[in-house]
Backbone of each chain as ProteinMPNN parsed JSONL, in Angstrom:
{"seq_chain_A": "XXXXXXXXXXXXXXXXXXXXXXXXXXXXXXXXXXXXXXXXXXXXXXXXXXXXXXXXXXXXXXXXXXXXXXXXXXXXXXX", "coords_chain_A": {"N_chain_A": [[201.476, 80.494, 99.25], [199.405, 79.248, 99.926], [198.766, 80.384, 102.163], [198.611, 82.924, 101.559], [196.143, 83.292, 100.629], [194.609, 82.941, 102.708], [194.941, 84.877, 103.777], [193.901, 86.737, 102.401], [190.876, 85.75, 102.464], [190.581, 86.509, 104.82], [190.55, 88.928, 105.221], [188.52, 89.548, 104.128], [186.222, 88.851, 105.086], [186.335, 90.12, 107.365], [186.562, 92.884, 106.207], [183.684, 92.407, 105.392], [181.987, 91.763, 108.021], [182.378, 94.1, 109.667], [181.396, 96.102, 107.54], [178.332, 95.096, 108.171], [178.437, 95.013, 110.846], [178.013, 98.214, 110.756], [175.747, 98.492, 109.269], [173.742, 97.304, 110.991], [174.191, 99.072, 112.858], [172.901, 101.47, 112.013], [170.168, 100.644, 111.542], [169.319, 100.326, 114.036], [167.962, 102.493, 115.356], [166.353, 103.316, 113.56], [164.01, 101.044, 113.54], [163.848, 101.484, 116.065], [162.304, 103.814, 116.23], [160.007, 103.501, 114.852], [158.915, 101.262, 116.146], [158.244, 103.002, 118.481], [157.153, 105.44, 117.541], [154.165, 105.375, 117.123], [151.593, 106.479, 115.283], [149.205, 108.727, 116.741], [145.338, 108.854, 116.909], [143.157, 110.143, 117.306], [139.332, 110.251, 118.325], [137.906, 113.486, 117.456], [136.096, 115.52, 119.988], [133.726, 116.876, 118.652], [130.969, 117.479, 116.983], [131.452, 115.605, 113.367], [130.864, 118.042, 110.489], [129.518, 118.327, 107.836], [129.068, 120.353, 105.139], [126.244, 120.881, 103.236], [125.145, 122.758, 102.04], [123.974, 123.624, 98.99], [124.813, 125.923, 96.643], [121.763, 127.884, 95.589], [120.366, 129.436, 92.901], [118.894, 132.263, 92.907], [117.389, 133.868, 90.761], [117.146, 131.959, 88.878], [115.04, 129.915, 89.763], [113.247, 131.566, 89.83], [112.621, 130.813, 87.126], [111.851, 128.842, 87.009], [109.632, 128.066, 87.22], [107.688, 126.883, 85.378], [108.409, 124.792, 84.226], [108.293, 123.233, 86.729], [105.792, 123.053, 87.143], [105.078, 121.131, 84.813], [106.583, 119.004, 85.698], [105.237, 118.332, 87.568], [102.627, 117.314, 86.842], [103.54, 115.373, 84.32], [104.393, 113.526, 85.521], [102.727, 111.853, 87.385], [102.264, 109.631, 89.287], [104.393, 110.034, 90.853], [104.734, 112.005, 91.978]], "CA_chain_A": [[200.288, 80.638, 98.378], [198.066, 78.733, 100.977], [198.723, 81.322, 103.327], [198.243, 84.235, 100.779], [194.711, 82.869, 100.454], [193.628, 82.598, 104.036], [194.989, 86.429, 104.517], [192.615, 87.502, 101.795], [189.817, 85.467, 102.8], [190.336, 86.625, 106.321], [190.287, 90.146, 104.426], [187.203, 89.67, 103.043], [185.654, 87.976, 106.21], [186.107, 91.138, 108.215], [185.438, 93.436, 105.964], [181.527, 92.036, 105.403], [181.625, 91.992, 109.057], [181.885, 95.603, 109.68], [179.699, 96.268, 106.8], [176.784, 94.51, 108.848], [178.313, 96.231, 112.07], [177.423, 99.622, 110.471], [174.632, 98.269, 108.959], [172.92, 97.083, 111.918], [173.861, 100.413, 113.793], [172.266, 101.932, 111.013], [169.087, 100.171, 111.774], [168.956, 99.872, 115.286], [167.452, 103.542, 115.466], [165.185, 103.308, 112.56], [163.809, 100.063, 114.306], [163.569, 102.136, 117.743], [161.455, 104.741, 116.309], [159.049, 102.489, 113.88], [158.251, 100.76, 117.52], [157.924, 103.921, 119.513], [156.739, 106.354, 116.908], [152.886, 105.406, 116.34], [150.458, 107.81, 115.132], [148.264, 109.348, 117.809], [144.515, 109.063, 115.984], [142.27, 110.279, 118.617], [138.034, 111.178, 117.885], [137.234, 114.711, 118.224], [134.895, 115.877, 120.782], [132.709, 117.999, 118.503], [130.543, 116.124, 116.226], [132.298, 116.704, 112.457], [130.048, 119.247, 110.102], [129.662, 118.746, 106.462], [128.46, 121.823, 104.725], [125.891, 120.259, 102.015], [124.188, 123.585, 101.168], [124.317, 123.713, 97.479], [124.337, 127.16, 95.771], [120.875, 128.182, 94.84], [120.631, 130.385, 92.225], [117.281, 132.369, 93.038], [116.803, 134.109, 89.526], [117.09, 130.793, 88.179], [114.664, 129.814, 90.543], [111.872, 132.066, 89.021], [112.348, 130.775, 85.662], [111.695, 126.991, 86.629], [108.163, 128.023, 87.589], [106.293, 126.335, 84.148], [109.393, 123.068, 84.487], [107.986, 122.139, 87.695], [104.754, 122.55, 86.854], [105.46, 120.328, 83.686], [107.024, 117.998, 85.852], [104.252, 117.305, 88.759], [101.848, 117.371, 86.19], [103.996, 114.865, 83.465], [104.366, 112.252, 86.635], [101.463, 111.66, 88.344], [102.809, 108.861, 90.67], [105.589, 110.089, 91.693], [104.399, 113.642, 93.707]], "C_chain_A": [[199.011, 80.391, 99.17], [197.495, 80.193, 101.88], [198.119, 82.341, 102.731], [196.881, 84.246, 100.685], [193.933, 82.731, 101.651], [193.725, 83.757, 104.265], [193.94, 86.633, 104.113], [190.719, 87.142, 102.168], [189.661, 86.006, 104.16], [189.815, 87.946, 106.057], [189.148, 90.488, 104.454], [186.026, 89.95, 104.281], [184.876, 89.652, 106.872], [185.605, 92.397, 107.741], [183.782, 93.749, 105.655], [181.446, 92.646, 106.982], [181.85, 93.415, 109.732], [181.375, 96.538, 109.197], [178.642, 96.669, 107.69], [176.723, 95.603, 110.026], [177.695, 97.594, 111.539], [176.178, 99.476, 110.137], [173.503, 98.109, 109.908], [172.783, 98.405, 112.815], [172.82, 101.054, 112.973], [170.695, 101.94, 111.519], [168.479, 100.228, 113.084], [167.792, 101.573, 116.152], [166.347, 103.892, 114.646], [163.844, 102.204, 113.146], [163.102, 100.303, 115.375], [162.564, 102.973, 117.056], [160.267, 103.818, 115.376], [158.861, 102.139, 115.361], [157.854, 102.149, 118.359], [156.748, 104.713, 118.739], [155.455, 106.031, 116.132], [152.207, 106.505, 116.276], [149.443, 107.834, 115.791], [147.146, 109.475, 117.117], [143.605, 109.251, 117.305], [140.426, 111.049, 118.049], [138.049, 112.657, 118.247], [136.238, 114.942, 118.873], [133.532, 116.392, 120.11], [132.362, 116.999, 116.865], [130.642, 116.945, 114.524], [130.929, 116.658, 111.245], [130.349, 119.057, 108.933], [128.281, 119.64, 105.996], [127.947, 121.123, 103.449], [125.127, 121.14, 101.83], [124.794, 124.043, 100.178], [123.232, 125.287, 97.23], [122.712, 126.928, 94.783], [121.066, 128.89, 94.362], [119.023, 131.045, 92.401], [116.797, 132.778, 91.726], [116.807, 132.922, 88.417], [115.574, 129.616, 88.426], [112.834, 129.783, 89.716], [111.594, 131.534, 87.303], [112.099, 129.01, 85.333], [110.329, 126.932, 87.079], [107.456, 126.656, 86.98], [106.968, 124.855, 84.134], [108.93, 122.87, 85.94], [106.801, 122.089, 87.795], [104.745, 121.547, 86.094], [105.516, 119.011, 84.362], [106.235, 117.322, 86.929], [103.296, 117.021, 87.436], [101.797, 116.374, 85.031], [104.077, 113.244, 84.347], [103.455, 111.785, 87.829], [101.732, 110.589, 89.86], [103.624, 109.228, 91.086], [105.693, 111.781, 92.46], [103.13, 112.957, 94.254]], "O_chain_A": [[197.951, 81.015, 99.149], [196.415, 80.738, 102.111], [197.088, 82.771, 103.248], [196.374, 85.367, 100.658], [192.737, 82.44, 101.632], [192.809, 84.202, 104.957], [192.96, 86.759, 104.847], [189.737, 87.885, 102.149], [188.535, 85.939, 104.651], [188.727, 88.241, 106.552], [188.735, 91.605, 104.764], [185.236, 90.888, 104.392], [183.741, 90.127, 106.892], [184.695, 93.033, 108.272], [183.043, 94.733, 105.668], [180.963, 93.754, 107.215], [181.003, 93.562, 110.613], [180.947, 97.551, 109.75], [178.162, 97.765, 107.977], [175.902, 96.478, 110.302], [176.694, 97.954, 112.157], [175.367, 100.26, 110.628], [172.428, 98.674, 109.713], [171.751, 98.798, 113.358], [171.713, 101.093, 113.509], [170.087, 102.964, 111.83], [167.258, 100.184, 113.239], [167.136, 101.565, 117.193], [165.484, 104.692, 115.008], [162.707, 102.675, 113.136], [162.081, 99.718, 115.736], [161.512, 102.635, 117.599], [159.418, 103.712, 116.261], [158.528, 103.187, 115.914], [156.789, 101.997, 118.958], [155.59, 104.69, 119.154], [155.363, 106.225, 114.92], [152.221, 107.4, 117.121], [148.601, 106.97, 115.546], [147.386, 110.344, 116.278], [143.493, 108.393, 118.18], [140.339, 112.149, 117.503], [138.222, 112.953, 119.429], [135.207, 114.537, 118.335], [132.457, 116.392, 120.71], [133.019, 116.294, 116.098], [130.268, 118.082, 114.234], [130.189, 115.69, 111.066], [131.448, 119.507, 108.608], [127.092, 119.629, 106.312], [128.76, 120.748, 102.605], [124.072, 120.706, 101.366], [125.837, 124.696, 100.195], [122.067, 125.649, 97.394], [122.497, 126.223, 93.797], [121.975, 129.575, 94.832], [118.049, 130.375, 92.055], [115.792, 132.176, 91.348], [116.481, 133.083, 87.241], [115.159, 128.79, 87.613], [111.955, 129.004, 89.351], [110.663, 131.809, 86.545], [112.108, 128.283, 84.34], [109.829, 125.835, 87.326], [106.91, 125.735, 87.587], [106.262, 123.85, 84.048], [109.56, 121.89, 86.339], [106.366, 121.17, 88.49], [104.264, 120.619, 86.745], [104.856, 118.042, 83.985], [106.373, 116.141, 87.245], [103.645, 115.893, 87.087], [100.702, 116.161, 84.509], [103.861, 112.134, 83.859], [103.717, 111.446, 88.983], [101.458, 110.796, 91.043], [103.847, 108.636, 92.143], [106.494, 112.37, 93.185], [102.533, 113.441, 95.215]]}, "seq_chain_B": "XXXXXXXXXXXXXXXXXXXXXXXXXXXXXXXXXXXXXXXXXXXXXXXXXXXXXXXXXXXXXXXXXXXXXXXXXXXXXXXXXXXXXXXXXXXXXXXXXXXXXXXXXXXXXXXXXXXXXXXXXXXXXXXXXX", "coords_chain_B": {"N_chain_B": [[76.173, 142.582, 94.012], [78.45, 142.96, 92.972], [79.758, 141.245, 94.777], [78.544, 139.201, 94.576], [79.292, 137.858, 92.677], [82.389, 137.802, 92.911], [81.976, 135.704, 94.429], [81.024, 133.131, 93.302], [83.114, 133.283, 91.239], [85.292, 132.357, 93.009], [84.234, 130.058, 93.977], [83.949, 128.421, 91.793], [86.701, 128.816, 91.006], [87.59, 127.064, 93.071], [86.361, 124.397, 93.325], [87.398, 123.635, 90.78], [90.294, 123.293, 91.603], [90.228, 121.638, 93.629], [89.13, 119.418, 92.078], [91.362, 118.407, 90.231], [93.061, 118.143, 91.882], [91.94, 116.08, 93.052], [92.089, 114.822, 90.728], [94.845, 114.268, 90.417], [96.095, 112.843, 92.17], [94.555, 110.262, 91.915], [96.78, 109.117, 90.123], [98.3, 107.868, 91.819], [100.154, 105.156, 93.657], [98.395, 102.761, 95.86], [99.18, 102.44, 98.656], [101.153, 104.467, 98.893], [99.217, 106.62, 98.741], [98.245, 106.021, 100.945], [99.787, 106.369, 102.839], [100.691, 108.914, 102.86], [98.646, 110.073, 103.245], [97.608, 108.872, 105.864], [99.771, 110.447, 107.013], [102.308, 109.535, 107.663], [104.228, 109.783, 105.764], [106.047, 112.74, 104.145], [106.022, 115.922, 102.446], [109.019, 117.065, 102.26], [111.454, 120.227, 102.031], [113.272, 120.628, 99.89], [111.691, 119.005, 97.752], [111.745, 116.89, 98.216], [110.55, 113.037, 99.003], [109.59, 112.722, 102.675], [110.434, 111.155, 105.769], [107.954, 111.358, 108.495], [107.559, 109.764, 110.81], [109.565, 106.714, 112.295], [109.922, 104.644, 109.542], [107.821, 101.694, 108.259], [109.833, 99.235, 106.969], [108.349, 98.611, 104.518], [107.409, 100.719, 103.761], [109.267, 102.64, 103.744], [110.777, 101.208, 101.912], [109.231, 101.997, 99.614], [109.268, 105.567, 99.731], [111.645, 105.571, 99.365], [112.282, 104.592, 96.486], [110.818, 106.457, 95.123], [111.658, 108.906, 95.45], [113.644, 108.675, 93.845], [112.798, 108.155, 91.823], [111.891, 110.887, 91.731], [114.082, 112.37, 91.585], [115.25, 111.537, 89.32], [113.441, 112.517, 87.402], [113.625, 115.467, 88.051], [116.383, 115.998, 87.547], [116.618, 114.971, 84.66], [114.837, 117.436, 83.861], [115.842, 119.728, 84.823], [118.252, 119.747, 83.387], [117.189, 120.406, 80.723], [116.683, 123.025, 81.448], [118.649, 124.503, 81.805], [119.748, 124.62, 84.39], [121.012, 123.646, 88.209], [119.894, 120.203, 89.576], [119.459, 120.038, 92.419], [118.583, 123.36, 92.417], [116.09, 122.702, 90.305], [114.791, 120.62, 92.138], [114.204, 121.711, 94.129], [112.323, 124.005, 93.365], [109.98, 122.897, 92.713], [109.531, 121.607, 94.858], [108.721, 123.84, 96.457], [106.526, 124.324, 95.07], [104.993, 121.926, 94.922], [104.391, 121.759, 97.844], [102.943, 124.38, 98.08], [100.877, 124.591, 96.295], [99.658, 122.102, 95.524], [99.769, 120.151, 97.355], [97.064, 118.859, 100.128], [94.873, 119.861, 102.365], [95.879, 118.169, 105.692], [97.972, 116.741, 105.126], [101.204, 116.062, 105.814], [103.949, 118.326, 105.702], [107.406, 119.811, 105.526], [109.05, 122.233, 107.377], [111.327, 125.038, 106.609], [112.972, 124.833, 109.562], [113.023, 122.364, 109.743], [111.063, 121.156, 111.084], [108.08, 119.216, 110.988], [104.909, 119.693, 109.849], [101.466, 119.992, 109.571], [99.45, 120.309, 106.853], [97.309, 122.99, 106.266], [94.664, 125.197, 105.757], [95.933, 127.838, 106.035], [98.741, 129.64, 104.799], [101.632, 127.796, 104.013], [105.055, 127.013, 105.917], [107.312, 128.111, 103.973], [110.243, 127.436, 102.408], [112.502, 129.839, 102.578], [113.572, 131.227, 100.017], [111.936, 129.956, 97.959], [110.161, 131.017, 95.125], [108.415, 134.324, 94.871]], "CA_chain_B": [[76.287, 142.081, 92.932], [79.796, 142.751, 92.615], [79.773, 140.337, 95.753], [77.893, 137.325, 94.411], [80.386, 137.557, 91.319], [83.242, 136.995, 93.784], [82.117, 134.58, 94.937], [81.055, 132.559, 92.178], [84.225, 132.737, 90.53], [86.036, 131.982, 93.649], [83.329, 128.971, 94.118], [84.723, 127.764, 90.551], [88.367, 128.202, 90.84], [88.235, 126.464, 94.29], [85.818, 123.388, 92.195], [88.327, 123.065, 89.696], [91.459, 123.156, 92.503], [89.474, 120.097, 94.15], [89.094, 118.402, 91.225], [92.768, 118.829, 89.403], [93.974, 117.707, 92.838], [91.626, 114.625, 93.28], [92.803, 113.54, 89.249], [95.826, 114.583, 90.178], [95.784, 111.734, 93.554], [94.661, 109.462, 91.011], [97.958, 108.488, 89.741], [99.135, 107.735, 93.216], [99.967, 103.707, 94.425], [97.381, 102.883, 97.013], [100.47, 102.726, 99.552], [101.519, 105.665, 98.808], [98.575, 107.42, 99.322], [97.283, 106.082, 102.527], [100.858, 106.314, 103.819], [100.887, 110.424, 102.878], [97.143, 110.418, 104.165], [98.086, 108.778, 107.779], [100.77, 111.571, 107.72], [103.924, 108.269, 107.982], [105.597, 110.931, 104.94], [105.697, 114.032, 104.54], [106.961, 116.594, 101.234], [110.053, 118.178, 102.751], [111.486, 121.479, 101.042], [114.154, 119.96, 99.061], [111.355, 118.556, 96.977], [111.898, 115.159, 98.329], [109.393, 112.996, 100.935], [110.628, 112.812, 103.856], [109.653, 110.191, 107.039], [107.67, 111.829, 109.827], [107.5, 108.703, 112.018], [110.205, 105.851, 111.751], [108.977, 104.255, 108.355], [107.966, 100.399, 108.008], [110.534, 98.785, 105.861], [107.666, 98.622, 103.225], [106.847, 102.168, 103.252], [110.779, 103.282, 103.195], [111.38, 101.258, 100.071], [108.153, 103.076, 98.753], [109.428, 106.357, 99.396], [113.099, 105.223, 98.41], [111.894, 104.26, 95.155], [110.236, 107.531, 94.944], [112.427, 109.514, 95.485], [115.16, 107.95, 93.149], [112.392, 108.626, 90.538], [111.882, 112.106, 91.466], [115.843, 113.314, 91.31], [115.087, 111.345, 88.039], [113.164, 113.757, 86.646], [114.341, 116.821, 88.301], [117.454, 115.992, 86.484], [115.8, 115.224, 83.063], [114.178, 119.441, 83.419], [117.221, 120.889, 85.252], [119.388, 119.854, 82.273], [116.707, 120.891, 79.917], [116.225, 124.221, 81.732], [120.12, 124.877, 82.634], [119.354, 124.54, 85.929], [121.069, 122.017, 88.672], [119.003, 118.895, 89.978], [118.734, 120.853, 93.279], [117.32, 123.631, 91.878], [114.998, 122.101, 89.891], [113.94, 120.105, 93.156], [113.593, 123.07, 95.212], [111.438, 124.31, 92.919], [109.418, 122.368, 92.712], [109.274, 121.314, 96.141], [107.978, 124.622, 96.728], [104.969, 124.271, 94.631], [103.924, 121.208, 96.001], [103.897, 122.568, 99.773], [102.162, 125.385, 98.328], [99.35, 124.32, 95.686], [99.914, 120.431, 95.267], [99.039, 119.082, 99.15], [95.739, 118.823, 100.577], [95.053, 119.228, 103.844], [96.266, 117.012, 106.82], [99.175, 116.087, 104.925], [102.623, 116.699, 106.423], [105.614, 118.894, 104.867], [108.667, 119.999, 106.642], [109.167, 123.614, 107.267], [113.028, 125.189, 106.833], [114.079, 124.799, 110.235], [113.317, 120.813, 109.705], [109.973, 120.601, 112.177], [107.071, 118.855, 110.636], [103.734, 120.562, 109.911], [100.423, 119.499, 109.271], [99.088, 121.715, 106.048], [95.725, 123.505, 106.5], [94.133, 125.788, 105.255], [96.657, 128.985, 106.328], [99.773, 129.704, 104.142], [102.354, 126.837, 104.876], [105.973, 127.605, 105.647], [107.895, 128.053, 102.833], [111.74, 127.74, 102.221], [112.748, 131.954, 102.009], [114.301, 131.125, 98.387], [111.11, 130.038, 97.139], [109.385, 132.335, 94.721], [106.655, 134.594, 95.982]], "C_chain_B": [[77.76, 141.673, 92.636], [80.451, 141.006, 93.262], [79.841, 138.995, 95.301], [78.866, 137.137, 93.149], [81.399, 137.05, 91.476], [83.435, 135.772, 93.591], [81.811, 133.496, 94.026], [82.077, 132.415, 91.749], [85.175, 131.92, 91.61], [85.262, 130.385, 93.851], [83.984, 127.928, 93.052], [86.123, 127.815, 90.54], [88.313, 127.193, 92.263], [87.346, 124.265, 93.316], [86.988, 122.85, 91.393], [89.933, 122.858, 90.236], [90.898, 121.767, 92.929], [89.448, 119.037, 93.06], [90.282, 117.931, 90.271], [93.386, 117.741, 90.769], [93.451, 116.044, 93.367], [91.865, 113.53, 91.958], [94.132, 113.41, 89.575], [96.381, 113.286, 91.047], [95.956, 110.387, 92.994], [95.852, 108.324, 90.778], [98.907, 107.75, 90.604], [98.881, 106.112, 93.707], [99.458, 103.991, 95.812], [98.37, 102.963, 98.28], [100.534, 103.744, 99.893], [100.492, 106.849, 99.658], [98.303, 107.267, 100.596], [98.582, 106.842, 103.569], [100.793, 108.302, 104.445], [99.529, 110.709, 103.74], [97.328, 110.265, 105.816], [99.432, 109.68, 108.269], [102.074, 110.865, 108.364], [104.783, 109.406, 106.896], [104.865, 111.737, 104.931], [106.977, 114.716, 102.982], [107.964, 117.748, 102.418], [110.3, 119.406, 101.283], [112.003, 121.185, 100.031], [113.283, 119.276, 97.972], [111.465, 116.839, 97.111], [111.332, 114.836, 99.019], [110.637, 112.681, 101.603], [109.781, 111.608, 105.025], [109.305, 111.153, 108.111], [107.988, 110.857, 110.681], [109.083, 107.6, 111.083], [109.283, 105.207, 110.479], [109.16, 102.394, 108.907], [108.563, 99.958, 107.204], [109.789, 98.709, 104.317], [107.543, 100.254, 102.946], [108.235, 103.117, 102.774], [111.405, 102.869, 102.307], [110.139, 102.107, 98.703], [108.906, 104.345, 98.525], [110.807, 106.655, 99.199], [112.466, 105.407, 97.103], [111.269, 106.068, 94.818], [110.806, 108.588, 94.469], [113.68, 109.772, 94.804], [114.159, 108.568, 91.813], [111.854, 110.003, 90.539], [112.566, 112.914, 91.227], [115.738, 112.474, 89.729], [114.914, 112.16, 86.888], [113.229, 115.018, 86.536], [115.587, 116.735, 87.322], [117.345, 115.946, 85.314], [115.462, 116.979, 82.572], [115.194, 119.717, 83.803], [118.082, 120.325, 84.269], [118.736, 120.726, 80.959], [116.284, 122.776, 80.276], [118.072, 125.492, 82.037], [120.316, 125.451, 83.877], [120.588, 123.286, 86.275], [119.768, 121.403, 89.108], [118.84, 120.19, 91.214], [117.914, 122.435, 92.969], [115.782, 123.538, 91.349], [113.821, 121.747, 91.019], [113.015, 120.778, 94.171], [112.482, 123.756, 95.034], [109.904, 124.086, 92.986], [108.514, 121.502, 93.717], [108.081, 122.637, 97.009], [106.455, 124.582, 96.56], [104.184, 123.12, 94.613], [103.798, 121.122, 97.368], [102.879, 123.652, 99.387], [100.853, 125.057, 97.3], [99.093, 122.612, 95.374], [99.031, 119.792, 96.714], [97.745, 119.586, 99.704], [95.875, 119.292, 102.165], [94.871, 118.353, 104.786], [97.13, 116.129, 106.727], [100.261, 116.907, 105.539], [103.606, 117.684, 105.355], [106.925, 119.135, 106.464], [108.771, 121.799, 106.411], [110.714, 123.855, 107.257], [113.372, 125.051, 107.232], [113.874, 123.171, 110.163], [111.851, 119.844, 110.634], [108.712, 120.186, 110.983], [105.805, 119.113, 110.917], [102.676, 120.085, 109.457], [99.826, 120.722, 108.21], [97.56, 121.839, 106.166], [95.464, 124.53, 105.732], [95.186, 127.086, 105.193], [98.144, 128.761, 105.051], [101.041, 128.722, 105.038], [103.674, 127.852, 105.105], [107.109, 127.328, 104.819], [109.377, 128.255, 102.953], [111.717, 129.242, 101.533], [113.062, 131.869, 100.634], [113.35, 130.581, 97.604], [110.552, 131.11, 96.393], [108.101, 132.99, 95.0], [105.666, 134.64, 94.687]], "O_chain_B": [[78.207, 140.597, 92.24], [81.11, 140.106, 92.742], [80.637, 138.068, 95.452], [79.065, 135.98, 92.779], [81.786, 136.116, 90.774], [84.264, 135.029, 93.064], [82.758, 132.711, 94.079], [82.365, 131.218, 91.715], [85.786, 130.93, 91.209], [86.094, 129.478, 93.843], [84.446, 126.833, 93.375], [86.753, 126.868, 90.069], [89.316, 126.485, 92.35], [88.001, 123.294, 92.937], [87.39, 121.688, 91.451], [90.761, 122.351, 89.479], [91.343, 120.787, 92.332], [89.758, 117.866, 93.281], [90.025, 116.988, 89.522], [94.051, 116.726, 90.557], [94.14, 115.144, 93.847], [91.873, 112.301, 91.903], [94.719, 112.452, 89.072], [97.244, 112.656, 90.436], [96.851, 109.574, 93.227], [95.879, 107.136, 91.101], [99.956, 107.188, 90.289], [97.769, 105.731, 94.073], [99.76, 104.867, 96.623], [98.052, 103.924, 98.981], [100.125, 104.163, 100.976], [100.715, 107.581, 100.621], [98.127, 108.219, 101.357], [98.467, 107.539, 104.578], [100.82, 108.822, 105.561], [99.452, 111.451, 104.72], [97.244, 111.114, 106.703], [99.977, 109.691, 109.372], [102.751, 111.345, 109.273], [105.892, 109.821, 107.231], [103.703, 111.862, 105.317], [108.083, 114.313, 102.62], [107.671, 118.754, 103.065], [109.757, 119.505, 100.183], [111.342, 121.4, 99.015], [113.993, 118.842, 97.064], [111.299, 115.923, 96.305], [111.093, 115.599, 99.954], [111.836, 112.493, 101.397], [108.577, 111.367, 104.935], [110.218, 111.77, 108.66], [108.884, 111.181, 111.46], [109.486, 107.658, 109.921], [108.055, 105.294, 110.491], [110.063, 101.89, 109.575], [107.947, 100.137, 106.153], [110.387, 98.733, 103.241], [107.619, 100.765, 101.828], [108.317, 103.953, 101.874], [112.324, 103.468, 101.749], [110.23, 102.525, 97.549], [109.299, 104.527, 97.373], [111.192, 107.787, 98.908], [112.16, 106.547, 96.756], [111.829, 106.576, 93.846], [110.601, 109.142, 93.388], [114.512, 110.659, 94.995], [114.636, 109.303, 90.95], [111.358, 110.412, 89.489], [112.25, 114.015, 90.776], [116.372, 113.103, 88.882], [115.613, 112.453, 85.918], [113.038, 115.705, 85.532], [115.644, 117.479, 86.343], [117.915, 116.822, 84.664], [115.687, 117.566, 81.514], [115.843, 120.15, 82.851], [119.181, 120.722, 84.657], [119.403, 121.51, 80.284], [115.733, 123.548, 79.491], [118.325, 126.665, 82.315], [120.89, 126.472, 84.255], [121.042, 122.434, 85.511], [118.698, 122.005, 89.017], [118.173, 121.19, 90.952], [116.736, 122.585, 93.294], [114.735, 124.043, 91.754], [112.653, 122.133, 91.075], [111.917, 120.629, 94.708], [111.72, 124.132, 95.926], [108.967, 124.846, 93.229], [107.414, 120.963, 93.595], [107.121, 122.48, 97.763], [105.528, 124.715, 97.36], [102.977, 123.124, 94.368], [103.028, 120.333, 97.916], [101.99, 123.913, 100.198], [99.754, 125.386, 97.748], [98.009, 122.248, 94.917], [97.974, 119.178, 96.859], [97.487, 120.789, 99.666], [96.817, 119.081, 102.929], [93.816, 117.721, 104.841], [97.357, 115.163, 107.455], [100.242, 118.123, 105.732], [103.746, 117.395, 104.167], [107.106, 118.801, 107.635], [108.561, 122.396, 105.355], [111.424, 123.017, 107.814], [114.517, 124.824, 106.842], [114.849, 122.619, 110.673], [111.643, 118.642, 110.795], [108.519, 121.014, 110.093], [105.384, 118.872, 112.049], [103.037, 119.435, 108.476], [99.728, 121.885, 108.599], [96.766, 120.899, 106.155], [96.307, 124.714, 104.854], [95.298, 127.445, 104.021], [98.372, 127.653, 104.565], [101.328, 128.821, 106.231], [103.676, 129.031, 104.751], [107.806, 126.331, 105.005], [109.768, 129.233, 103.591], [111.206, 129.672, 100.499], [112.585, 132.837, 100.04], [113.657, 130.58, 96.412], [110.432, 132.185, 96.982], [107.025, 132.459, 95.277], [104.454, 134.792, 94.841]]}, "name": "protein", "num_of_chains": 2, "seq": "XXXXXXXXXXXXXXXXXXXXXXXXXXXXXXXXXXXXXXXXXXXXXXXXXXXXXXXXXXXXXXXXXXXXXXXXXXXXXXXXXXXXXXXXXXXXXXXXXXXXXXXXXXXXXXXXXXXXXXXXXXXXXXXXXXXXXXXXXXXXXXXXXXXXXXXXXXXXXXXXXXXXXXXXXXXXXXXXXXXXXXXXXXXXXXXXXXXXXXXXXXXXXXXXX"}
């Protein structure tokens, strides 16, 4: 009975322990590349270009004549 | 005759341009003005001032402040006109480079160079209206 109980525990023992073995192989490559495999972030040479010309509308344009008169004309301090 | 009629009227609209533009001054913090007078800002096209020279921390929260209350009200008419804010500004920017500034004040011309306005037709952003 004693004995029957030390097989199984021995059982047990070894199977965890080649678990881990796989487990750790498992890892030991995931591990390797996480250390090797950083991301290259390097400046570009050419100095970077945002495009902030906003669509005029020109016939829209002509019809804000008498609104910007209105509006130098409504705010005196502030043109 | 025809002549002296000319000129007379032209005598009176230029009178009443001078005087529209010196009430118009008026309204202007003493700052402000001297700053636009010594030619430190300047009306770019965009309808917004702009700094000719580095500004003095006093004069760049002046024309901060300014400027915060002029996209103010561009935005107030360009909603009321169904316009955007840049529109509006542009607009408007135009027509004070072209009948608003005196001369020996600064603007900015399209490609971005700073101009002293005189007497001659300034230069105008192409998308202004003629």
């Amino acid at each position: 009975m004693a004995q029957n109980r030390d097989q199984l525990t021995n059982r047990t023992d070894n199977a965890i322990r080649s678990n881990m073995g796989k487990t750790i192989l498992l890892f030991v490559p995931l591990m390797a590349s996480v250390l090797t495999g950083c991301v290259q972030v390097t400046a570009p040479d050419k100095p970077i270009v945002i495009n902030l010309n906003i669509a005029i509308r020109q016939e829209i344009l002509y019809k804000l004549s008498a609104a910007s008169e209105k509006v130098i004309e409504n705010n005196p301090g502030v043109f | 005759m025809r002549d002296s009629v000319e000129m007379i009227i032209a005598a009176v609209l230029l009178g009443v341009t001078a005087t529209s533009a010196m009430a118009f001054q008026s309204g202007r913090d003493p700052a402000y003005q001297s700053a636009r007078e010594s030619g430190q800002v300047g009306e770019k096209s965009d309808g917004y001032l702009g700094f000719v020279v580095p500004p003095s921390s006093s004069v760049r929260a002046l024309v901060e402040d300014i400027n915060i209350k002029r996209k103010a009200v561009y935005s107030k008419e360009a909603l009321a006109n169904g316009a955007t804010v840049e529109e509006m500004a542009l607009r408007t920017g135009c027509r004070l480079i072209a009948e608003r500034m005196v001369a020996g004040e600064k603007y900015q011309t399209p490609s971005g160079q700073w101009k002293t306005r005189d007497g001659s037709a300034p230069e105008l952003d192409p998308r202004c209206p003629r």
